[in-house]
C-alpha positions as CSV (number, residue, x, y, z in Angstrom):
1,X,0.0,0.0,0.0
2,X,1.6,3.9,-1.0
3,X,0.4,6.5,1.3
4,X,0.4,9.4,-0.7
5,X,0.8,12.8,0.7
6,X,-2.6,13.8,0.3
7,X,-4.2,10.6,2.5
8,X,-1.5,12.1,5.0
9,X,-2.6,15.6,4.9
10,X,-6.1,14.3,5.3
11,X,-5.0,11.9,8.3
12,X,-3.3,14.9,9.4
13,X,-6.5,17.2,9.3
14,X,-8.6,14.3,10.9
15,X,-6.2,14.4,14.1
16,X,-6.4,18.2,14.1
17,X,-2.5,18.2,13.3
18,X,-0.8,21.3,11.5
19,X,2.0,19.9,10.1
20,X,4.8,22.0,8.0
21,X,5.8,20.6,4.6
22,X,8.8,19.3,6.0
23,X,7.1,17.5,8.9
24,X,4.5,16.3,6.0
25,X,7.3,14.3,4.2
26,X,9.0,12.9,7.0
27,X,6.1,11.5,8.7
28,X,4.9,10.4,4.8
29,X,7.9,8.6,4.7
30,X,8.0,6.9,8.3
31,X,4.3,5.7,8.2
32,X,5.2,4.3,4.3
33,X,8.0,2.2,6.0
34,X,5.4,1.4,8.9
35,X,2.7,-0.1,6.1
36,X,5.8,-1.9,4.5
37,X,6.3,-3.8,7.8
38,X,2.8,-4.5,8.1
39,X,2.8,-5.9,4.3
40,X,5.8,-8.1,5.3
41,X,3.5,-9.6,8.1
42,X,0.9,-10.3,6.0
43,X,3.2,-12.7,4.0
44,X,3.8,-15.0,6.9
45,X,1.7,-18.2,7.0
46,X,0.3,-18.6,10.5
47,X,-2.6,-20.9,9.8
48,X,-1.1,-24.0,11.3
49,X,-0.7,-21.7,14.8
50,X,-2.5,-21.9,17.6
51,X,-4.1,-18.7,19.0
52,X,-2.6,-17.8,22.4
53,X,-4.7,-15.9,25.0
54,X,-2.1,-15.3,28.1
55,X,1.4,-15.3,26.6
56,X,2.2,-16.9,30.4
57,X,0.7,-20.8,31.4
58,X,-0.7,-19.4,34.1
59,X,-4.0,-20.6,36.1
60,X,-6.4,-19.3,38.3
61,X,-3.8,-17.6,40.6
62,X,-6.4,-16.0,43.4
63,X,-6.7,-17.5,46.6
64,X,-9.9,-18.6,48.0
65,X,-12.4,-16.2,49.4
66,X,-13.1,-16.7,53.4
67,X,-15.3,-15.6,55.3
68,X,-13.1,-13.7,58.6
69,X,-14.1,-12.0,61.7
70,X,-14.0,-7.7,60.7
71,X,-13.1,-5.7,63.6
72,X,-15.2,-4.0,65.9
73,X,-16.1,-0.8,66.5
74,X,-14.1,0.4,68.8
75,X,-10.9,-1.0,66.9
76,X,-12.4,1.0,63.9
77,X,-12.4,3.7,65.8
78,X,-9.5,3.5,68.0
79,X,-7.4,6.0,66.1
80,X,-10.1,8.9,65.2
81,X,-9.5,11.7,65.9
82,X,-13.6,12.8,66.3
83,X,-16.2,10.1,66.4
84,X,-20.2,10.9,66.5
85,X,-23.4,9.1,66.0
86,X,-20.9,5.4,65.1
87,X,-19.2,7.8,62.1
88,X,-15.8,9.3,61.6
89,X,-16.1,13.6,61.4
90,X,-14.3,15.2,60.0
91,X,-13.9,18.7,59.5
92,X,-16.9,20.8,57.3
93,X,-15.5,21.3,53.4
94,X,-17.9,23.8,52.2
């Protein structure tokens, strides 16, 4: 595939770029050798390899959920500074 430096400028004006004429060319030129490499790709023949999910043979790697005594309220509470009604206050923000 050949970008052409109009598809560019139109890519360009898509992405709300302002590019210079020089810019223009050299990013022309470096996405042309970017579609090259992607063309390249396309030639291999990959339809004898298995698609891979996790790159890592990894299982199910979370522990089991148990149920556990929570603290109480006064170990909630053991380090507030102001505590009324069974709540935490805090200072007013507005």
């Amino acid at each position: 595939m050949k970008l052409t430096q109009n598809e560019l400028e139109r890519i360009a004006d898509s992405a709300k770029l302002e590019l210079s004429a020089e810019e223009s060319q050299n990013y022309t030129q470096a996405l042309q050798a970017r579609l090259e490499q992607m063309e390249v790709l396309k030639q291999i023949e990959a339809s004898q390899v298995e698609p891979t999910i996790d790159l890592l043979p990894l299982t199910n790697v979370f522990r089991e959920d148990k149920v556990e005594k929570g603290l109480t309220k006064e170990q909630v509470f053991a380090n507030a500074v102001e505590v009324e009604n069974d709540c935490f206050k805090v200072p007013r923000i507005i």
